[in-house]
N, C-alpha and C positions, 0 to 999 in steps of 0.2 A: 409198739406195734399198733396199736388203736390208734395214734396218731398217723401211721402210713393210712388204715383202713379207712379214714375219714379224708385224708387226701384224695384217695382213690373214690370214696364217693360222691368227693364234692366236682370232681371232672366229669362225672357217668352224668350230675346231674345238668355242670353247665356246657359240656360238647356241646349239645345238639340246639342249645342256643348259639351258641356261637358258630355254627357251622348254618341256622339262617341268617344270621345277620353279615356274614362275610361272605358263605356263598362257599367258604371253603375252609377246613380245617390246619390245614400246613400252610406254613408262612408263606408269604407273597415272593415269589421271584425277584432272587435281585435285578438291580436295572442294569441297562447294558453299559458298557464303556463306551463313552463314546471318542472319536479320536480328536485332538482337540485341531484345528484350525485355525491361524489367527488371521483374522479381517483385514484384508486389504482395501485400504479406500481410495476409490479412482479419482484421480485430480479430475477435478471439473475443468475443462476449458475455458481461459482467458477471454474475456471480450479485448478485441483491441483498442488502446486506449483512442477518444477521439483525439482528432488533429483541427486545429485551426488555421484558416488562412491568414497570414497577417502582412506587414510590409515590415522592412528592418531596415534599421542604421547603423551606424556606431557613434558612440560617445568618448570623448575625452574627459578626465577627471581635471577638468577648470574650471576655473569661476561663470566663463560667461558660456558656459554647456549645461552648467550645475545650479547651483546656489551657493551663497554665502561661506559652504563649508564643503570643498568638491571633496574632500578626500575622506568623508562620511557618506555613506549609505540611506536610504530611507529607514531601515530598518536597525540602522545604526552599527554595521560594520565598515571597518578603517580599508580602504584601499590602501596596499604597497604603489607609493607613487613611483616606484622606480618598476616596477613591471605590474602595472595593471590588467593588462591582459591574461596573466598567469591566474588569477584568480576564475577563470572563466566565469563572471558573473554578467547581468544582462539586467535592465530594466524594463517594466512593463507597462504599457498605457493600464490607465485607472480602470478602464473598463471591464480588464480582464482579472484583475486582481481582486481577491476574495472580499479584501476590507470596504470597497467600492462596490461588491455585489457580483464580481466575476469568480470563475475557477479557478484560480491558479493564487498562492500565499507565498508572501515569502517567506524564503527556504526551502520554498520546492523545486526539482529539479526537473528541468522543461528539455528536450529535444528539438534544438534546429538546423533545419531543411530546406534547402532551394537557394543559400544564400554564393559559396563556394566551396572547395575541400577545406581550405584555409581556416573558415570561421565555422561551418556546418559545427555540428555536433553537441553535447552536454554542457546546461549551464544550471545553474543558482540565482533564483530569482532574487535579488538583492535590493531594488532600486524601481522607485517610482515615475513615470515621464509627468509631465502638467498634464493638468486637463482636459487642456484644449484637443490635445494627440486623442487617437480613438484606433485599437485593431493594430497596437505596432510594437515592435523589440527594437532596443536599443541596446547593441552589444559594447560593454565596455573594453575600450582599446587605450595604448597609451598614445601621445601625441608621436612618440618614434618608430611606433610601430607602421607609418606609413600607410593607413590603410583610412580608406574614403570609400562611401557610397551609399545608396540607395537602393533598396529589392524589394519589389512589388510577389504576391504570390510567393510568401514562402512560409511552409509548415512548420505549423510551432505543437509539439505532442507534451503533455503533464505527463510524469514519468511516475 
């Protein structure tokens, strides 16, 4: 019993401490619930990639188009000499390629435009042209694919 009696007065003596230093004697309210939401983050929009103007050709996988070893690559993949073209690969003047100081590395995949249905569309940059060339694609073709020419103005886009 003296032990409740001394509970009871050791509260009488610290309340009215505690009721300045908190401002309040009953415990604080619990916090509210809140509802939970989860974050949706909005896709930022794409810049479009830049395009370059350039001129294109086609090459054949021979010697006197090539070098020494037509059915290597600059980067050292083997062309299927029996359908070259299936590979859709293309080569690039030095200037545009990264090792030279331009954008574009091989094994990157380049978008072309302006040339015909035929050839337009996705390549692999595979293959180096000399250095004399400047601003050009040379699309790899076989020799029976039949296909010749030259195009001025035609967009070449890094994918």
């Amino acid at each position: 019993m003296v032990k409740n009696q001394t509970y009871g007065l050791l509260l009488l003596i610290i309340l009215p401490f505690l009721k300045e230093i908190t401002g309040s004697t009953t415990p604080a309210p619990a916090m509210p619930v809140l509802e939970h939401r989860p974050m949706v983050a909005k896709a930022m929009p794409q810049p479009e990639p830049e395009s370059i103007a350039v001129d294109a050709s086609v090459y054949f996988p021979v010697e006197e188009q090539t070098d020494e070893d037509p059915l290597v690559t600059a980067d050292g993949s083997r062309i299927n000499e029996h359908n070259p073209r299936g590979h859709r690969w293309l080569a690039l003047s030095r200037n545009l390629l990264s090792r030279w100081g331009g954008q574009i590395a091989y094994g990157d995949s380049v978008k072309v435009e302006g040339i015909s249905p035929q050839l337009d569309g996705v390549y692999v940059v595979r293959d180096a042209m000399h250095r004399r060339i400047k601003n050009r694609v040379d699309i790899l073709v076989g020799p029976n694919d039949e296909i010749m020419g030259y195009w001025e103005d035609v967009k070449l886009t890094k994918l």
